[in-house]
C-alpha positions, 0 to 999 in steps of 0.5 A, a space after each residue: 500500500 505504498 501509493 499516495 492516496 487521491 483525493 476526490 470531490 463528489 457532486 455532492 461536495 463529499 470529499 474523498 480519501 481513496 488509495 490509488 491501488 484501491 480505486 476500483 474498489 467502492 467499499 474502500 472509499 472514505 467519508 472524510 466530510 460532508 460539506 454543502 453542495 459545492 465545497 467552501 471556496 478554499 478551503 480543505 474540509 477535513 475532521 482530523 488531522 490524521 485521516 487526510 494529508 493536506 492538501 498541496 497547492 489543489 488538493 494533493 498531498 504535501 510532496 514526497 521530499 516533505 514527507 520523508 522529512 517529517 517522518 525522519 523528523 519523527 523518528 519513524 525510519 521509514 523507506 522511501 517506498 512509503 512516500 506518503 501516508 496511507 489514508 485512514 478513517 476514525 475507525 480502522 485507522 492504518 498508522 503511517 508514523 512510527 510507533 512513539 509518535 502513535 503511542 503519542 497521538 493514542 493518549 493525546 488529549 483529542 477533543 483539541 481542534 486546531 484551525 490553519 489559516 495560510 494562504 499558500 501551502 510551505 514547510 510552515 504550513 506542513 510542520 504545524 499539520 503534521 505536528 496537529 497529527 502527531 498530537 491528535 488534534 483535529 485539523 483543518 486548513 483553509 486558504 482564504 479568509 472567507 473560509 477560515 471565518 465560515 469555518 470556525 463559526 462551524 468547528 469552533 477550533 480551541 487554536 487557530 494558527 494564523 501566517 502574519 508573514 506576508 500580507 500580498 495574500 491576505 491581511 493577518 490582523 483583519 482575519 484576527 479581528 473577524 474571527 474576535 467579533 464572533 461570540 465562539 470565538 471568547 474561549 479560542 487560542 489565536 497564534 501568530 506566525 511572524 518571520 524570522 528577524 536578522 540579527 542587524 534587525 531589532 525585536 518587534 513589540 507584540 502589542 500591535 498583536 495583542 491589539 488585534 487579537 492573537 494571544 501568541 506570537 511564534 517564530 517562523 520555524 518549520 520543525 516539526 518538533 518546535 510546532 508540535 511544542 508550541 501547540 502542547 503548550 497552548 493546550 496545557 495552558 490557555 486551552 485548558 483554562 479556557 475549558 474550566 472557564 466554559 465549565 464556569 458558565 454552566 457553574 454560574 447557571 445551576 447556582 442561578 436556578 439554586 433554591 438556596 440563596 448563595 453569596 460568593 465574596 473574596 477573601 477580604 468579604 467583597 461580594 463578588 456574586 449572589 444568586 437569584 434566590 438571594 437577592 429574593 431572600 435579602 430583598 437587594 438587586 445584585 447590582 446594589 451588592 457586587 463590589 460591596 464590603 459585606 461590613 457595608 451592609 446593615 446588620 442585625 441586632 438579634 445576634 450576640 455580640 461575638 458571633 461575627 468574631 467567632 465565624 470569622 476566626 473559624 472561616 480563616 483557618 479554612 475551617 467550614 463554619 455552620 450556625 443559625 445567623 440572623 441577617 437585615 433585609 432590605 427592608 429592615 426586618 430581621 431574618 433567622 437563617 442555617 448558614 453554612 460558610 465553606 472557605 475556598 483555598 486557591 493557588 499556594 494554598 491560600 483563601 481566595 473565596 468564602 461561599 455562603 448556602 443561606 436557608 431560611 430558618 421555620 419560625 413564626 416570624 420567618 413564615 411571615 418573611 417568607 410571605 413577603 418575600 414571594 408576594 414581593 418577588 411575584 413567587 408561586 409556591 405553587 409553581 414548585 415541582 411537587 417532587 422537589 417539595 416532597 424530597 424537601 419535607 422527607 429530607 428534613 423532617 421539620 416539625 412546621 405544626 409545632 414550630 408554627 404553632 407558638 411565637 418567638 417572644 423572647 421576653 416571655 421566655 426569659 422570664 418562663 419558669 419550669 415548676 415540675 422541675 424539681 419533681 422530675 430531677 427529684 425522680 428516681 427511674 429515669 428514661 433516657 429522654 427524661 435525661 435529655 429533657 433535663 440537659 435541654 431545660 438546665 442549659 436554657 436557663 444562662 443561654 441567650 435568646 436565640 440558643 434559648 428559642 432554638 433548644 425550646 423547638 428541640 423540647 418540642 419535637 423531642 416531646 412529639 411521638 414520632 421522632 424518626 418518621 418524616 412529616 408526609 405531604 398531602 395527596 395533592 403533591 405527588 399522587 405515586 409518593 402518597 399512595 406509597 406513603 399512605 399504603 405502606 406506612 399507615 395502618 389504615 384506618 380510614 372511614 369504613 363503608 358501612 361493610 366490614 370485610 373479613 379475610 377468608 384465607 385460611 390463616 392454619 394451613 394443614 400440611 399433612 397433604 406433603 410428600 415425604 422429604 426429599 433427600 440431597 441426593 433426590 435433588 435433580 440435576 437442573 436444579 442442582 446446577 442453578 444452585 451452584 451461583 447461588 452465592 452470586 447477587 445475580 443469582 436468578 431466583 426465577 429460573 429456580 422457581 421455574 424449575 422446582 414448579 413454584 417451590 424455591 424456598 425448599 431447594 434453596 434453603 437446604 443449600 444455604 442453611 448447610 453453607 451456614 452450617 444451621 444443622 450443627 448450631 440447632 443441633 437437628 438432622 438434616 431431614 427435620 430441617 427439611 420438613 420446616 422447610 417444607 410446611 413453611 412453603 407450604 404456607 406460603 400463597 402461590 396464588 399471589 403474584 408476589 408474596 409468595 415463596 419466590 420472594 421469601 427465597 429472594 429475601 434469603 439468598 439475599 440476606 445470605 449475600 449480606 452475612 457473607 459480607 466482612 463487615 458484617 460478619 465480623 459484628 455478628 455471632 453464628 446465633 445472630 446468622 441463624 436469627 436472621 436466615 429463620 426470619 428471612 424464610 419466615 417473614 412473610 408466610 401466609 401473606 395474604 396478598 393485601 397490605 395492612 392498611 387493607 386488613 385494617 381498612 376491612 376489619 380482618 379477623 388478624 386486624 381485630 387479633 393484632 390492634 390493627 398494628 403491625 397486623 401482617 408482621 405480627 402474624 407471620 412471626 407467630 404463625 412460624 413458631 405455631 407450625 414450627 413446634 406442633 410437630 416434632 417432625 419439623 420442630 427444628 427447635 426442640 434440641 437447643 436450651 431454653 435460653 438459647 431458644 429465647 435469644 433465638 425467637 427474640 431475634 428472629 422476632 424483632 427481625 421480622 418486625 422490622 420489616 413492617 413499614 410505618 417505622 422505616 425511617 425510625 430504623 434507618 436513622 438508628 441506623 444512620 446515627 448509632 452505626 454509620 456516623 461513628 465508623 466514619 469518624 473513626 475512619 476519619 480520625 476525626 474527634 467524635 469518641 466512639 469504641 473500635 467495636 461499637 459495632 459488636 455492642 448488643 443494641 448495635 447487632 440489632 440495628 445491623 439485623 433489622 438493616 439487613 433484613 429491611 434491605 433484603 426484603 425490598 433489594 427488587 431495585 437493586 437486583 439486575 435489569 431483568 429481575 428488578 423489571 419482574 419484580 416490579 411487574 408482580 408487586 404491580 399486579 398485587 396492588 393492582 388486585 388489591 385495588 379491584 378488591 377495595 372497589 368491588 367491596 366498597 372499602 377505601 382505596 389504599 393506593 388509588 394510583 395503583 388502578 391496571 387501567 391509568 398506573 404508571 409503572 415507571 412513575 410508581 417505581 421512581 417514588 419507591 426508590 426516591 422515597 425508600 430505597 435510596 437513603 436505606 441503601 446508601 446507608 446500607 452500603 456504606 456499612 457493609 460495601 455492595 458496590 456492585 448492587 448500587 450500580 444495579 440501583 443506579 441503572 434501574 433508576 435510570 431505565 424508569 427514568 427512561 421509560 418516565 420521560 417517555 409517559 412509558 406506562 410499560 415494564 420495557 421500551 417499545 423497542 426492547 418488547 
């Protein structure tokens, strides 16, 4: 392949790169760029620098003297036979330099693109090509400056290189000054070649350049090597800045639609930018602040006296700083704000910046300010995203009843007095949050105003039931959060209509009718293969619930509970165990499209996942493994394919049993030991001590409990709070005092077991594509069942979002995600690192969103059907 390539036109104005030995051959023909109908009158349109050769005078390839140059400029030792490049595609590219200079351009920073603007092509012109090759960079040239302007409003080139030797071909300083009058051309690296200066001449000043436009001035010097220097430089220089700077402008336009006020100042407290959402807040137009002392501005009386002095000394050290501040609007009402101030450190590892997030505090006189503050700026709350408000009010969890119910009159609290003080200190059994309380009252009384008004909320929302669980919107905000919220995490009780419904299921299901226990060499083939990636978290429970005929839970048991060597701890055989296995399945619904033993096998293989984790095995005994496999096999036998607020809602025997609270839960543990002891056959309890079997039911008990709904967050902020935070100031080394093994403590172990039950019970989205689609499609249909049912009786509809005819499947899985999953796995996570299951999370999210954007209502897009 030693001919040059040809370079050929189209009608169409397509330009060609075709070897000439190659010509015959019209699959070996090139696309090297689609112009207009006619190409640019001269210009070479060409996409990179290495798929062509420019041009030489018309449109062929630089001459073969100058080629063998620049190969033996680069090192390469190629023969003459090779005079000239072979063309090459983006594709199936065929090198034609040696192997450094390849190496080079496979690692360059290949977003560059450099535009040549010579009228005539010279060794000047060539260098800088063949340097723009050996870099990488995408390339053009053109010959006029016509083109060179059409072509950069095209391209916009990151470098031009334009000849300012000669002016009879065209005026280097004007095409300057046309490229400089575009908007693109803000961020782009304009080089001036200059000739060469004798030595009896002197130095010309650069500032008639500089004037004109160009950034640098480069010495004429056809060295390949010189020209590939220069062009490095620029890039490691100018053009990466020029990067980071167009990054700004989308900076500066997020921080424009932030609904957090920001304030950017200098490390002198100049304001150098404030956000829209702060000039609402503050009532000021950012023209009467930029350039302003922040000490220029009028303050507030309500802070004490030394908190300027404080922040400012926490802020110097490069210390973040965070607090409640109270800052003077415009209009000269007084505003309580959380501030959180981040010191930026620049080159030299000197503050060049302070950024300020300012939050309106929720008190009775900041709801007034934040009235005027929308009635001035023309603000709708209305016109919010609802999922935005939602996620705010979950995230933050502000008791705005309590907070809004009582003024700020710091007088009157002041001069308030605790009478039952001296009762409850004189007490001699204490609760723990009695504790607290006592703390909060005795700190209020030498505190100032606003720590006093601050620990005054603390009391009330410590005095409030829930401490854990978020305030929930109304059903107006957004209809698949709600239905969720209200199904999942409310008992249900609701307004009944007038007919009471009572569940049929019989709750005891006789298992006399059950085949003899198989053995572990009865175990066909197929299944036993499927068995064998169990340990795997890709591990497809449907395909072993195809194969056993709807009866996972047995096969898939036996093989975890040998692994865990569950046997030798209960001291039971292994065909005791086999029966337990088999009456707990056999109450389990195959009936229903997702409580069934399918699930509870998924929750087991996935809580087996989860103990084979370092972490956690190192935080729990071979007692705690037990617990949690017996209370994932069990947690939801005889699931009646309805949620509690339905049993509820319908007045159901278990509803009546069990309070209407924690009604399912409740059941299925009960029930599990109920079978588990009345036949000494599967009694796989009946040879361990007493007090072994009471540790071991109040485990598995408080695990199953967990998994019921409406105390969700209260676990998952314990966990958060007692697990997460002091493991990661450990790590940290930061100064919060926790014990090595804090983890191992008795009350840490627990909140560790009800975490990973909670997390095996709904790990649907984290599972692959294909299964989290399958689970998403039969939690769907129970709902969708349930919902019939509620309107064929005439009871409450739970979730009315969950009607078969109007659901959006996509839409209902992105709130459980929003809502549930994500902060439980993160956290999750976090403790016991699942890399793998966070990308599946993230990937199925990404999928629904997918399917959302669409107003997809399906499992799948149209084209994956």
């Amino acid at each position: 392949m030693g001919c040059a390539p040809s370079i050929h036109v189209s009608q169409s104005g397509v330009i060609y790169c075709r070897d000439s030995d190659e010509s015959n051959s019209p699959h070996q023909t090139t696309s090297v760029s689609q112009g207009p109908a006619a190409p640019l009158p001269g210009l070479f349109v060409q996409t990179d620098a290495a798929d062509a050769i420019p041009p030489s005078r018309a449109s062929g390839p630089p001459s073969a003297a100058r080629v063998r140059r620049a190969r033996a400029e680069l090192g390469s030792g190629s023969s003459a036979d090779s005079a000239a490049p072979a063309a090459t595609t983006s594709r199936g590219r065929r090198r034609h330099c040696c192997s450094s200079a390849e190496a080079e351009t496979q690692t360059s920073y290949t977003s560059v693109k450099v535009l040549l603007i010579f009228a005539k092509e010279d060794s000047q012109s060539d260098g800088f090509w063949w340097a723009c090759d050996r870099a990488g960079y995408r390339c053009n040239i053109a010959r006029t400056p016509e083109s060179a302007l059409e072509c950069f409003l095209d391209k916009h080139h990151e470098i031009i290189v334009i000849d300012h030797r000669q002016t009879q071909n065209f005026d280097a300083e004007a095409v300057c000054r046309s490229i400089r009058a575009t908007n693109p051309s803000e961020h782009t690296v304009i080089l001036a070649v200059v000739s060469r200066i004798s030595d009896d001449h002197e130095e010309a000043s650069v500032l008639p350049l500089l004037h004109a436009g160009f950034n640098r001035r480069f010495m004429e010097n056809s060295s390949i090597i010189a020209c590939y220097n220069e062009l490095i430089q620029i890039e490691h220089g100018e053009v990466r800045s020029q990067f980071k700077l167009r990054a700004c402008n989308s900076v500066f336009t997020a921080l424009d639609h932030c609904h957090e006020a920001i304030e950017i100042t200098s490390d002198d407290h100049v304001i150098q930018y404030v956000n829209p959402a702060f000039e609402r807040m503050m009532g000021y137009h950012k023209g009467e602040l930029l350039g302003k002392e922040l000490a220029d501005l009028p303050k507030s009386d309500k802070n004490r006296a030394d908190l300027l002095d404080t922040i400012n000394t926490c802020i110097k050290k490069g210390k973040e700083w965070q607090g409640v501040y109270y800052a003077r609007r415009k209009s000269g009402d007084s505003i309580q704000q959380h501030v959180k101030i981040t010191p930026v450190i620049g080159q030299g590892g000197k503050i060049r910046h302070f950024v300020s997030l300012k939050k309106l505090c929720c008190t009775t006189d900041n709801n007034k300010q934040i009235h005027k503050i929308h009635r001035d700026s023309g603000d709708n709350s209305q016109t919010e995203p609802h999922s935005f408000r939602y996620k705010n009010r979950r995230k933050e969890s502000i008791d705005v009843k309590s907070i809004s119910s009582r003024g700020s009159d710091a007088p009157s609290l002041q001069n308030r007095r605790y009478p039952s003080m001296a009762r409850i200190h004189s007490m001699t059994i204490e609760a723990p949050i009695t504790k607290v309380i006592n703390i909060i009252n005795a700190a209020q009384e030498n505190s100032p105003v606003t720590v006093a008004e601050a620990l005054d909320r603390v009391l009330e929302i410590l005095r409030t039931t829930e401490l854990y669980s978020p305030q929930l919107g109304t059903k107006d905000e957004d209809p698949h959060t709600s239905d969720l919220v209200g199904g999942l995490m409310t008992d249900g009780l609701r307004r009944l209509s007038g007919n009471e419904y009572v569940f049929t299921k019989n709750v005891h299901q006789s298992h006399s009718h059950l085949a003899m226990p198989i053995t572990i060499n009865d175990v066909p083939p197929c299944i036993s293969q499927l068995l064998d990636n169990e340990e795997s978290w890709d591990f497809n429970i449907f395909e072993l619930e195809a194969v056993t005929h709807k009866r996972p839970l047995v096969y898939l048991g036996l093989k975890v509970f040998s692994r865990f060597g569950v046997c030798e701890f209960l001291n039971c055989s292994e065909t005791t165990l086999r029966a337990w296995f088999q009456v707990i399945e056999a109450n389990y619904h195959s009936s229903n499209a997702y409580h069934n033993s399918t699930h509870a096998a998924d929750v087991l293989h996935a809580t087996a996942f989860f103990l084979g984790k370092e972490r956690v095995k190192g935080s729990l005994d071979q007692l705690d493994e037990v617990a949690a496999l017996i209370a994932a096999t069990v947690h939801d036998v005889d699931h009646p394919g309805r949620t509690n607020s339905f049993l509820c809602n319908a007045g159901s025997e278990l509803a009546v049993l069990y309070n209407d609270t924690a009604v399912l839960e409740s059941h299925h543990t009960a029930l599990a030991f109920q079978l588990t002891v009345k036949d000494t056959k599967c009694n796989i309890f009946k040879n361990i001590d007493r007090n072994h079997y009471r540790t071991l039911r109040q485990a598995i008990i408080d695990m199953v409990l967990a998994t019921e709904m409406t105390k969700h967050f209260e676990h998952v902020n314990k966990f958060v709070n007692s697990i997460n935070k002091p493991m990661a100031a450990e790590i940290e080394g930061s100064d919060y005092e926790c014990n090595p093994a804090g983890k191992n403590f008795p009350e840490n172990q627990i909140l560790i077991k009800r975490m990973m039950i909670k997390c095996a019970d709904v790990a649907n989205p984290c599972r692959p594509l294909d299964l989290c689609i399958e689970w998403a499609g039969r939690i769907s249909e129970e709902y969708f069942a349930q919902t019939d049912e509620e309107k064929r009786q005439g009871l409450p509809v739970v979730m009315p979002v969950f009607d078969r005819n109007t659901c959006s499947i996509p839409k209902s899985q992105i709130s459980f995600i929003d809502y549930f999953i994500t902060d439980m796995f993160d956290a999750w996570d976090a403790f016991a690192h699942l890399p793998a299951l966070m990308q599946h999370l993230a990937d199925n999210y990404k999928h629904w969103k997918t399917l959302d954007d669409l107003k997809c209502k399906s499992l799948r897009l149209p084209s994956d059907s």
